[in-house]
Structure formats: C-alpha cells, structure tokens
Backbone as CSV, one residue per row, in Angstrom:
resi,resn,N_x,N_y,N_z,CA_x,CA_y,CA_z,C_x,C_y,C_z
1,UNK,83.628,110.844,99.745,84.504,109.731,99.449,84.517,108.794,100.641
2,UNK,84.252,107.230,100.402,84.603,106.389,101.350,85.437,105.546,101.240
3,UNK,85.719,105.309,102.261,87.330,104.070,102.678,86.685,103.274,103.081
4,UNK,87.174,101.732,102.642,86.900,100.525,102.882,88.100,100.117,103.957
5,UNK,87.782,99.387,105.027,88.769,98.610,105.862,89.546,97.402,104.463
6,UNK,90.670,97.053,104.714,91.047,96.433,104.276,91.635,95.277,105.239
7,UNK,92.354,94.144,104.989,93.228,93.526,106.162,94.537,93.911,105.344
8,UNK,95.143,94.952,106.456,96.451,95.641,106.401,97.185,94.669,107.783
9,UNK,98.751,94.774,107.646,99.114,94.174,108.720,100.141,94.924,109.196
10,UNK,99.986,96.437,109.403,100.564,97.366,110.240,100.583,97.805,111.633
11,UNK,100.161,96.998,112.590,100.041,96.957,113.920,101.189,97.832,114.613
12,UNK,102.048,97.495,114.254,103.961,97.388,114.792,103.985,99.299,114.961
13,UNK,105.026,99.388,115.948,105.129,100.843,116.194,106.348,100.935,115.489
14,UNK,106.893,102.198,114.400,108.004,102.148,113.770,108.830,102.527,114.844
15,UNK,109.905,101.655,115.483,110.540,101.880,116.471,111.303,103.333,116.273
16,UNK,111.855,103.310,114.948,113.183,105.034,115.268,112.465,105.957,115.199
17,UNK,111.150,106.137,115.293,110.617,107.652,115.723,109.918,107.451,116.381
18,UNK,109.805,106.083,117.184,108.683,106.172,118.240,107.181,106.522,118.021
19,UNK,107.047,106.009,116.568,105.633,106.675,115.862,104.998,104.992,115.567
20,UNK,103.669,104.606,115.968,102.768,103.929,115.559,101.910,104.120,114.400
21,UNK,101.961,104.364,113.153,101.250,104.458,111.566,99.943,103.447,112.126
22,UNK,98.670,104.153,111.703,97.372,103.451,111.973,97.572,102.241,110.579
23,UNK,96.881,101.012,110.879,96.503,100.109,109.784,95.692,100.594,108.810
24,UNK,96.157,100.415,107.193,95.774,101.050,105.919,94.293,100.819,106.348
25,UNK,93.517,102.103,106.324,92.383,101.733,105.204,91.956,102.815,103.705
26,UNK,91.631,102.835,102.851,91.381,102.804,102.262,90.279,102.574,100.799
27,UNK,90.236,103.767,100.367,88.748,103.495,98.898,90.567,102.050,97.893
28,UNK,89.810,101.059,97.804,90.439,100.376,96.974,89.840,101.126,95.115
29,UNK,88.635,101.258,95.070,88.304,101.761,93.808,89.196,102.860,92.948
30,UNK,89.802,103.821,94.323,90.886,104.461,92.866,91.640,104.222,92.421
31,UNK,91.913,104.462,91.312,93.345,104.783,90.084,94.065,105.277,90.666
32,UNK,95.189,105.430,91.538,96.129,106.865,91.167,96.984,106.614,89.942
33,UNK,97.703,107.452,89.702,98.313,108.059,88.306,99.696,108.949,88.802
34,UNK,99.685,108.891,90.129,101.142,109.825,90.653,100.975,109.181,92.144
35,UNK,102.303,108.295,92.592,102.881,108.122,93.286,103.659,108.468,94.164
36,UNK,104.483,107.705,95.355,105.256,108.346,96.207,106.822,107.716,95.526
37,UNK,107.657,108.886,95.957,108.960,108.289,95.176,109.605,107.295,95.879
38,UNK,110.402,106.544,95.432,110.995,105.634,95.306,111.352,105.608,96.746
39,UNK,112.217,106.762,97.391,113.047,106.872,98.646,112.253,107.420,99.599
40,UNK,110.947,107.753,99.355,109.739,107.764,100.325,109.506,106.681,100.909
41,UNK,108.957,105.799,99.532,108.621,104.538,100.013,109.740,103.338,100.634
42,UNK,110.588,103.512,100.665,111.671,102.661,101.359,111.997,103.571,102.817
43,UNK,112.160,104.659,103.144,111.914,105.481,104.117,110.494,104.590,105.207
44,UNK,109.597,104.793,104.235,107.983,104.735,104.703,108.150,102.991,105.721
45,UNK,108.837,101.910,104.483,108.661,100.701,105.167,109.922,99.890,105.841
46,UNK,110.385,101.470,106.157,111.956,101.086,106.957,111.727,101.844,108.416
47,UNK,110.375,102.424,108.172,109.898,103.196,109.891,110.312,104.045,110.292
48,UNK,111.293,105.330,109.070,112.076,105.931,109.509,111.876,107.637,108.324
49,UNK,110.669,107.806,108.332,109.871,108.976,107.793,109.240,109.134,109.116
50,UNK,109.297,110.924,108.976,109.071,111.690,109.772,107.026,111.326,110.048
51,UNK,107.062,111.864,111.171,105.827,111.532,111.374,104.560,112.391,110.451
52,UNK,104.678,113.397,110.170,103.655,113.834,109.310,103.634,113.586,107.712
53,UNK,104.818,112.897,107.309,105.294,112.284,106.148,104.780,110.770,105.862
54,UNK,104.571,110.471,107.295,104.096,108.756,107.642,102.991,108.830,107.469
55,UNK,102.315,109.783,107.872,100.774,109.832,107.680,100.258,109.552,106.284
56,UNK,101.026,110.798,105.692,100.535,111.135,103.815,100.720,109.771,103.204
57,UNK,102.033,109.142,103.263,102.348,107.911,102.680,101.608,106.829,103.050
58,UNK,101.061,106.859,104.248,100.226,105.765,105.112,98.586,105.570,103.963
59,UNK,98.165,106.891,104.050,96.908,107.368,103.287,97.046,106.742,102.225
60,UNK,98.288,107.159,101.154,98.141,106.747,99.548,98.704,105.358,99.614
61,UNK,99.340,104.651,100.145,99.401,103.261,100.488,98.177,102.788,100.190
62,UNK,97.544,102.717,101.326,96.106,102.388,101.851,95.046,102.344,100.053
63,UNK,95.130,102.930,99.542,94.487,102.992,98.363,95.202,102.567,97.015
64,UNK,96.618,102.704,96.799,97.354,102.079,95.511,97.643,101.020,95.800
65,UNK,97.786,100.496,94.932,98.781,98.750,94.818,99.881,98.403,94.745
66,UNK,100.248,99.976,93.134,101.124,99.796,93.145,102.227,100.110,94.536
67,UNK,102.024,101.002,95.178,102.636,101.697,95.991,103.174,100.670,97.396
68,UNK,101.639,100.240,97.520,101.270,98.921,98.709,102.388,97.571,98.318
69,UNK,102.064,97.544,96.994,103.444,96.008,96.377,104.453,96.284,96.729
70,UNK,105.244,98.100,96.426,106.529,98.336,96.583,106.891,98.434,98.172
71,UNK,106.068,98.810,98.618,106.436,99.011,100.342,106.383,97.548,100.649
72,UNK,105.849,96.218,100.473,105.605,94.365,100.514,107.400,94.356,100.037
73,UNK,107.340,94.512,99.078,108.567,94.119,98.279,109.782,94.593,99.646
74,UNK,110.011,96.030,99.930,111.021,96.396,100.512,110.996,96.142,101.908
75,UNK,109.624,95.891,102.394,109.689,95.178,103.965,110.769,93.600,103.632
76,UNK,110.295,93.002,102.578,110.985,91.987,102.916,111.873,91.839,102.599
77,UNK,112.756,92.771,101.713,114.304,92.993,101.696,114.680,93.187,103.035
78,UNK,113.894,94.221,103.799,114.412,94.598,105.060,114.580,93.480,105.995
79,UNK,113.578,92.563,105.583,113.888,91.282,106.545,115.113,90.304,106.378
80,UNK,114.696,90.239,104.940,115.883,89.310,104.822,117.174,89.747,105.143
81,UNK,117.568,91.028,105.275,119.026,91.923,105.833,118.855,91.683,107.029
82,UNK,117.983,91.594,107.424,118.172,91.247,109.400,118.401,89.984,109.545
83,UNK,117.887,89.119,108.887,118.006,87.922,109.368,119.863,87.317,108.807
84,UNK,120.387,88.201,107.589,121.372,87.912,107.188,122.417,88.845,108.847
85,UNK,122.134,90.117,109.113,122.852,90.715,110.298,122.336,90.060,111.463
86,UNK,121.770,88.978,111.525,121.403,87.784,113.035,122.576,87.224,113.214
87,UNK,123.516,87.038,112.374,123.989,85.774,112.978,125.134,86.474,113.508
88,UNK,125.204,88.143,113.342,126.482,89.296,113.848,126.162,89.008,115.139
89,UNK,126.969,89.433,116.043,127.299,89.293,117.341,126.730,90.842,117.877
90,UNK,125.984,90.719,119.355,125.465,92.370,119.255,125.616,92.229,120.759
91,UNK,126.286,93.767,120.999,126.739,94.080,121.717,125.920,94.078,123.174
92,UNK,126.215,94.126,124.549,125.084,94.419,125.787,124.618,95.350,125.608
93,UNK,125.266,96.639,125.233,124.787,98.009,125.370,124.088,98.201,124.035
94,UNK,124.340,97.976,122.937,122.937,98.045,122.058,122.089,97.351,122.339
95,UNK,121.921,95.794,122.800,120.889,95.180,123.439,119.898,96.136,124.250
96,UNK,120.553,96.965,125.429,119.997,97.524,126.415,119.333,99.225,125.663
97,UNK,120.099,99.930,125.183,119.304,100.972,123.997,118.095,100.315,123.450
98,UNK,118.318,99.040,122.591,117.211,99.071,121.498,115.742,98.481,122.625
99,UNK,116.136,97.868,123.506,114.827,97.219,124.242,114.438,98.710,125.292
100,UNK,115.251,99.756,125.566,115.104,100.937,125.918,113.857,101.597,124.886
101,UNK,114.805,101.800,123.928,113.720,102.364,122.786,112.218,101.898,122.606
102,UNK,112.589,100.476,122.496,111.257,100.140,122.239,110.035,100.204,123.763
103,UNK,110.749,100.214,124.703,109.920,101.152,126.117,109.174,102.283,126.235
104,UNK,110.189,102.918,125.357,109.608,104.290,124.791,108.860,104.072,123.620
105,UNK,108.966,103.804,122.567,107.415,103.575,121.738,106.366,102.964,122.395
106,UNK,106.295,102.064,123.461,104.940,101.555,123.955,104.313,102.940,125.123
107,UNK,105.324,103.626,125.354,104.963,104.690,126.292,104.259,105.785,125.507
108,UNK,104.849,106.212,124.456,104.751,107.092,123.456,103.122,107.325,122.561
109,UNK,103.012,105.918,122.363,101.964,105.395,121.075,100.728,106.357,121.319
110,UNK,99.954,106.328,120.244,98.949,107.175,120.324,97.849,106.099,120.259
111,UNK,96.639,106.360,120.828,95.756,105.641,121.222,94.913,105.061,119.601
112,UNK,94.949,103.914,119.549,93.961,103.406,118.207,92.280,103.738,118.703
113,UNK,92.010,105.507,117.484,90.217,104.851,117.502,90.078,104.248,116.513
114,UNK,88.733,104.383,116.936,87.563,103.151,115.790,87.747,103.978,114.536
115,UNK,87.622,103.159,113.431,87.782,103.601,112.135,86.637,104.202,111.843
116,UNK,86.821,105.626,110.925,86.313,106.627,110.488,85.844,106.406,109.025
117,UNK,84.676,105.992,108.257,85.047,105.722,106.725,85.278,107.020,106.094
118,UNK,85.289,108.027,106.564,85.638,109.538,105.606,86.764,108.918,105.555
119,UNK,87.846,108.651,106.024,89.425,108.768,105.797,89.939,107.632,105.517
120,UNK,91.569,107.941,104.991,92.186,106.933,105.337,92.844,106.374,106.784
121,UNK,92.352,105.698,107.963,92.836,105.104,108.873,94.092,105.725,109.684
122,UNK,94.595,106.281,109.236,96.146,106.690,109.240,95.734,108.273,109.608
123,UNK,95.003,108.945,108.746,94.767,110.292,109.221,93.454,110.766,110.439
124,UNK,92.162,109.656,109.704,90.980,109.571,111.337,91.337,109.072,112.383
125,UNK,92.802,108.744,112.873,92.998,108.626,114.208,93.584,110.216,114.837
126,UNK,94.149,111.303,113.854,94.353,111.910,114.439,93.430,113.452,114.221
127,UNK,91.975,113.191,113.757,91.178,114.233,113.382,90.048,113.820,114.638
128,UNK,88.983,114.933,114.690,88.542,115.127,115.828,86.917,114.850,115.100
129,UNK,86.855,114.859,113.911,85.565,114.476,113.097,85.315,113.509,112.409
130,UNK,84.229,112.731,112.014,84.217,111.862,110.710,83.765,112.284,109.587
131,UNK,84.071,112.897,109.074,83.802,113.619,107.830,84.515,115.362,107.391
132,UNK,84.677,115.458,105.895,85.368,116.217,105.591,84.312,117.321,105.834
133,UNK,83.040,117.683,105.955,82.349,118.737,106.470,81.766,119.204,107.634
134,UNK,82.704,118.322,108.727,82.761,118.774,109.792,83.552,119.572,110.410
135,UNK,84.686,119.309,109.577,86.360,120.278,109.513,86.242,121.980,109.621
136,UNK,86.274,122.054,110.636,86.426,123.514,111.352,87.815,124.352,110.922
137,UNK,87.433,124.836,109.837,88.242,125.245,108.752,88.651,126.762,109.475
138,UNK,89.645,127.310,108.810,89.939,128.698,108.899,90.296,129.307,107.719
139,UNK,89.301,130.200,107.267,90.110,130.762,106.223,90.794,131.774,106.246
140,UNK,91.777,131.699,105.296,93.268,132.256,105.503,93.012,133.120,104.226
141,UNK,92.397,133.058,103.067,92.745,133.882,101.747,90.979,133.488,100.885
142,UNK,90.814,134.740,100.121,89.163,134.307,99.605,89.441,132.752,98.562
143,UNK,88.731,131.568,99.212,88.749,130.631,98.628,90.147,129.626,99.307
144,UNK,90.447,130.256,100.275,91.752,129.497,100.539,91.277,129.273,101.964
145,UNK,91.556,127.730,102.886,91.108,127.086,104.065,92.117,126.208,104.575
146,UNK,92.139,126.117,106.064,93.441,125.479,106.251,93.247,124.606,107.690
147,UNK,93.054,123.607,108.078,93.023,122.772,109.059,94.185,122.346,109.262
148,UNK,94.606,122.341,110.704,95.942,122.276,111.231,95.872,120.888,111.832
149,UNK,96.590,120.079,111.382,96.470,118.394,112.033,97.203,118.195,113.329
150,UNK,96.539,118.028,114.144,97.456,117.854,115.444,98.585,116.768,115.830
151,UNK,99.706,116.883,115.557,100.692,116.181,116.008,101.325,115.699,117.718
152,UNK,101.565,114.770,117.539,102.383,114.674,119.319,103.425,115.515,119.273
153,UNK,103.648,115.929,120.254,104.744,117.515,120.439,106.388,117.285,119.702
154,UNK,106.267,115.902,119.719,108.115,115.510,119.286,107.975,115.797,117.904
155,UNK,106.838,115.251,117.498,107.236,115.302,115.896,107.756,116.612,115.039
156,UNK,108.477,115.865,114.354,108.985,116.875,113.046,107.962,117.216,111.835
157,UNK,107.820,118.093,111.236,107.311,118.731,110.296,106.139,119.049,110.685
158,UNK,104.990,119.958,109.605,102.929,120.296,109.891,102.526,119.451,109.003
159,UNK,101.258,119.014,109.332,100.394,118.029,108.467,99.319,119.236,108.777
160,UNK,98.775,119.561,107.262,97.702,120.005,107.121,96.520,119.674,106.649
161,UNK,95.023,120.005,106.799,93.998,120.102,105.376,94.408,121.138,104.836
162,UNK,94.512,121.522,103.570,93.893,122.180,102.775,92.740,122.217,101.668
163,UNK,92.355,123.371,101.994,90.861,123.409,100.722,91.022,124.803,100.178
164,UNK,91.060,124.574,98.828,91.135,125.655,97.785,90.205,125.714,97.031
165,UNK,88.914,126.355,96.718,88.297,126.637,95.888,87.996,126.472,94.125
166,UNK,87.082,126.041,93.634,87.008,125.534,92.720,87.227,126.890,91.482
167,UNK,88.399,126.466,90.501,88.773,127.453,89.535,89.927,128.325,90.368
168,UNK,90.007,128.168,91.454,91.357,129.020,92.349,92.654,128.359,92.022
169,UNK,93.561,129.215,91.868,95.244,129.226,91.294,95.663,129.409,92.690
170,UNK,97.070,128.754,93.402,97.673,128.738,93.940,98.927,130.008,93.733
171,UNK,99.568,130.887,94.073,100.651,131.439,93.380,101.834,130.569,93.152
172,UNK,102.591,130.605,92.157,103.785,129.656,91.737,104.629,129.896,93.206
173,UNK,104.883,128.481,93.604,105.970,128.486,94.456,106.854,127.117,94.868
174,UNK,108.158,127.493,95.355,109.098,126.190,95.757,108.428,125.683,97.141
175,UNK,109.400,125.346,97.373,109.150,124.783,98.877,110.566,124.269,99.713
176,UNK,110.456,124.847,100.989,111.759,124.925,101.723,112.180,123.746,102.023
177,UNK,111.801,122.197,101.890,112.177,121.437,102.225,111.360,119.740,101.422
178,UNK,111.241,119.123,101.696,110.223,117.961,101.177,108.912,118.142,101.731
179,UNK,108.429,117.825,100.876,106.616,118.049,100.891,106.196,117.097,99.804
180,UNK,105.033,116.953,100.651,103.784,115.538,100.442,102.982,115.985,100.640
181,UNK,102.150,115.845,99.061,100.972,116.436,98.732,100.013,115.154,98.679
182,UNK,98.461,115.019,99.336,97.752,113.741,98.760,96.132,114.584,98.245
183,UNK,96.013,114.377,97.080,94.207,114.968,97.115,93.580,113.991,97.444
184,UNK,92.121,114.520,98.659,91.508,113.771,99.152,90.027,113.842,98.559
185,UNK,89.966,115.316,97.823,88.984,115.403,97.353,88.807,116.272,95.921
186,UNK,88.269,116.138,94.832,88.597,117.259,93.654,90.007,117.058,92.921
187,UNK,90.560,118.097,92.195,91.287,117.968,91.533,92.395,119.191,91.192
188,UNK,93.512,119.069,90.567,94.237,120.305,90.540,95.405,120.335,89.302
189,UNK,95.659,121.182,88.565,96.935,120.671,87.295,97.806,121.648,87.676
190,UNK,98.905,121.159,87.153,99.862,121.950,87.287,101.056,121.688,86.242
191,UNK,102.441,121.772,86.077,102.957,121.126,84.691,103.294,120.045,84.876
192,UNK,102.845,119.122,85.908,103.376,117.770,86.186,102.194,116.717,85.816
193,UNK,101.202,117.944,85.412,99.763,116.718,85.461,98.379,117.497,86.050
194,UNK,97.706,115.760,85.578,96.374,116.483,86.701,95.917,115.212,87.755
195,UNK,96.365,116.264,88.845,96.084,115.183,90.626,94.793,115.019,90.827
196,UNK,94.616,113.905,90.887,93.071,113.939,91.290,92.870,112.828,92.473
197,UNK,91.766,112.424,93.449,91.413,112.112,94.766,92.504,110.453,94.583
198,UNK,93.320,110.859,95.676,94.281,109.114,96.107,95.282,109.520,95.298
199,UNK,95.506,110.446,94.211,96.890,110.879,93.709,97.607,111.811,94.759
200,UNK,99.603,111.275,94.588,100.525,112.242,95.722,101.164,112.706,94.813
201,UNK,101.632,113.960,95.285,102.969,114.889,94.523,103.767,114.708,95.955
202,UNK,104.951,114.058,95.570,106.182,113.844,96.472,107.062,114.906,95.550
203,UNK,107.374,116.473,96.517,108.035,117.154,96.137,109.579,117.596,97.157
204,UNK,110.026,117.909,96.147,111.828,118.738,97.133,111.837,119.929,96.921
205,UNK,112.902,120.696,97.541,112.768,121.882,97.097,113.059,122.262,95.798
206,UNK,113.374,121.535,95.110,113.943,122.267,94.016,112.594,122.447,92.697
207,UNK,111.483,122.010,93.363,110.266,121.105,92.410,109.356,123.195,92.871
208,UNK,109.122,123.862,91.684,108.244,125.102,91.772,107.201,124.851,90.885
209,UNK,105.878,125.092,91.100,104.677,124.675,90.740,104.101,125.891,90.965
210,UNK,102.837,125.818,90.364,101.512,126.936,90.349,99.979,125.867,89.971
211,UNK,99.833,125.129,90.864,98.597,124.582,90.766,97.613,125.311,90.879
212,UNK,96.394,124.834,89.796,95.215,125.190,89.458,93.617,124.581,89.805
213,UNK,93.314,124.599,90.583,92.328,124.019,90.747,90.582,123.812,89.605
214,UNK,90.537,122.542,89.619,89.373,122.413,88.445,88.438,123.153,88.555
215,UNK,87.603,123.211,87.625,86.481,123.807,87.958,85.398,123.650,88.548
216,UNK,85.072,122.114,88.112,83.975,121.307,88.768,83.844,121.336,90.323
217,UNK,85.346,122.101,90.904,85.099,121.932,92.294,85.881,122.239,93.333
218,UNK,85.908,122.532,94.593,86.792,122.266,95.588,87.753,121.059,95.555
219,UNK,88.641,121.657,96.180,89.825,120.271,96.005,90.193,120.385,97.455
220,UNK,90.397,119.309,97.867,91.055,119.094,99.566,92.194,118.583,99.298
221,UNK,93.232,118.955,100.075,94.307,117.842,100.273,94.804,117.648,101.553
222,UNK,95.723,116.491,101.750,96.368,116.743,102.228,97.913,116.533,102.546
223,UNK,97.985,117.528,103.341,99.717,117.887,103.033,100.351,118.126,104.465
224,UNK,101.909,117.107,103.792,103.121,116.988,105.177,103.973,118.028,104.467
225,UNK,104.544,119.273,105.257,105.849,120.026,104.903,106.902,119.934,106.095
226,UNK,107.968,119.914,105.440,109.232,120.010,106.397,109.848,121.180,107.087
227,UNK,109.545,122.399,106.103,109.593,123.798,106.139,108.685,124.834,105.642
228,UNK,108.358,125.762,105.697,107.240,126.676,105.118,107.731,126.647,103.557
229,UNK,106.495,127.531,102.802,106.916,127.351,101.805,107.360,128.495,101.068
230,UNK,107.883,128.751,100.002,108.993,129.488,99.188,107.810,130.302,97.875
231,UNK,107.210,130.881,97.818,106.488,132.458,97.514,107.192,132.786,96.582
232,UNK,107.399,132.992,94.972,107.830,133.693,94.456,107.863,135.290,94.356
233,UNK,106.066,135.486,94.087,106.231,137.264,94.026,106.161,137.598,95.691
234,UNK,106.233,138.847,95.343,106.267,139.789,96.812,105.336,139.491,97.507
235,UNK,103.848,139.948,96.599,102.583,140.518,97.115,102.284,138.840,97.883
236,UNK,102.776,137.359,97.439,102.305,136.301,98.201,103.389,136.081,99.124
237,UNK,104.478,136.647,99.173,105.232,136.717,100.476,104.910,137.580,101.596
238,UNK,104.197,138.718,101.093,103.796,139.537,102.240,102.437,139.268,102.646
239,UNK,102.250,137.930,102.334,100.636,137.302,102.452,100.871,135.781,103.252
240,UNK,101.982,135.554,103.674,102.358,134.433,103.871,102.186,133.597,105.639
241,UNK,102.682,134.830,106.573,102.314,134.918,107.423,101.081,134.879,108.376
242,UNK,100.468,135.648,106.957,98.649,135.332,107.226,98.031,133.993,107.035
243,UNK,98.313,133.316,106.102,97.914,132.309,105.554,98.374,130.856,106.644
244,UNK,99.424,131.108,106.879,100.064,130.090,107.151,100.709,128.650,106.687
245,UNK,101.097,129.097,105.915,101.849,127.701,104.677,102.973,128.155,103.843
C-alpha cells in the first residue's frame, strides 16, 4: 500500500500534550466505510488526544474526507470561540503558563523525517523502517505478531503493529479502556462489519468483539490502547501476559 503526500496544514505542535502530529499523508484512493467517532474527532482537532490516539486518528484523517471535513469544520468552530474569548481580559499569570507551555512543546517536539510512502506520515516518523516488511516482528501466538511503536516517555497509552494471520480468529474480548483500531493492511469482520485497509474501529470498554480475519490474507493494523485488554475465557487470560495486548 502507498501514501500519497498531500498539502495538509498540520505543522502546529498540539500545545496541551506537548505532542507535534506529523502532516497527513495519505493513499487518497480509499473508501473507508468506518470512521472515528464524533468525540475523537473533536478531541483530535482540539490537540487534546492522547498521543498514541493522535497518531491512529492522524493516519485515518490523512486518507478519509469525510473524517478530514469534520476535523476542517471543528478547527474552525475552535477558532471562531477564541476569537469570540479575545476580547476576555487574561490574566499575567496565565499569560506566563501558556507562553511557558508552549517552551515546552518546542523543547519537547520530535524531530520531522522525510516522508516514508509505506505509511501514513503521522506513523513513519515514529518507525525505524519504510515498509511493512521490514517490521521486526515478534511473535507472540501461532499466526499472531506484534511491533511495539516507540513513544516519547511522557506519553499516555501503547501504539502497536499488529499482524494476525490470514483465516485467524482473535478470542472475543472487551477492552479496559478506549481503543483505536486502523487496518493498514487486509481485512477482518466482526459483528460491526467488515474493516478493511484506511477503515477505524473507535472502541470503549463496553464495545466486546471476536474479530476474524479474511482469508485472502494477513491483516495489519494498527492500534492505540489506553489499558490492556479484557480476555473473556481463561485459557486467553492465561495467555495474555505472553502475548502482550
């Protein structure tokens, strides 16, 4: 799969987590068919999603429209609320915090490389390869693979690869917190549908699934969790530790 550069105009470091989101790129050619929810995406273009959450959303941005319009749309609500809270009176000491803060995001930022066309922009700044078969995989379970995305030490939540095997079942399970699913490669059903490459499952905990992977193939994804995840039977809880997810 390749990503096209696009002209994205994400430069800006999201000041409240001190996190810089790489500029979209993106395959413009896909469909998706499953989106990020509503309070993702206002999260996403309010700068205030966790950093391995910024990533996933950054990725499926980069490739939907629809998704890309709604995050356009709510930046400029966000503007127009600032420019309506301009004419408030602001205090010395928030003056001196927020130009603080923003000291610390220019200190913070992670270095822009050169764009990768395996990826979306957002995730080849923080992988060590250009391509999905260079990925120095570990496997964790027969047919089950897991690349650990390296984060800056502050951040909250794991960004992973995963690769599951073609015709391989996941065991049914919740999940301890919000999780962002993106396929990057292949396909997978479950009772919500069938995900296929540039489609997200924006899940909570309360959302239990047993995805299936197609046949035609390996499926990659990738995925932000907030907490490990929630194992229904035994035998994949006492498998869990191993695996790591």
């Amino acid at each position: 799969m390749a990503f096209v550069d696009p002209a994205w105009n994400r430069e800006i470091a999201h000041a409240p987590s001190l996190w810089a989101p790489a500029p979209h790129t993106g395959d413009r050619t896909l469909k998706p068919n499953h989106h990020l929810d509503d309070s993702t995406l206002l999260a996403y273009a309010a700068g205030t999603l966790d950093e391995a959450f910024s990533v996933v959303a950054a990725s499926h941005v980069a490739i939907c429209p629809a998704c890309r319009e709604a995050v356009r749309a709510a930046e400029a609500l966000g503007g127009e609320l600032l420019e309506v809270a301009g004419s408030a009176a602001v205090s010395e000491d928030c003056r001196s915090r927020t130009f603080a803060a923003l000291e610390q995001a220019g200190l913070y930022r992670l270095p822009v490389a050169q764009p990768r066309p395996a990826f979306p922009r957002a995730l080849a700044r923080l992988l060590p390869v250009a391509s999905l078969d260079e990925i120095a995989w570990k496997k964790k379970a027969p047919g089950v693979a897991i690349f650990d995305v390296k984060l800056p030490a502050s951040a909250k939540g794991q960004l992973k690869l995963l690769r599951i095997g073609a015709g391989r079942a996941m065991p049914e399970h919740g999940h301890g917190g919000e999780e962002i699913t993106m396929v990057l490669k292949g396909a997978y059903v479950d009772h919500m549908g069938r995900f296929a490459a540039g489609d997200v499952a924006d899940l909570d905990e309360d959302i239990e699934h047993r995805p299936v992977v197609d046949d035609s193939g390996e499926c990659i994804c990738l995925v932000a969790t907030e907490r490990p995840t929630r194992f229904k039977s035994f035998a994949a809880r006492l498998m869990q530790p191993f695996v790591g997810i």
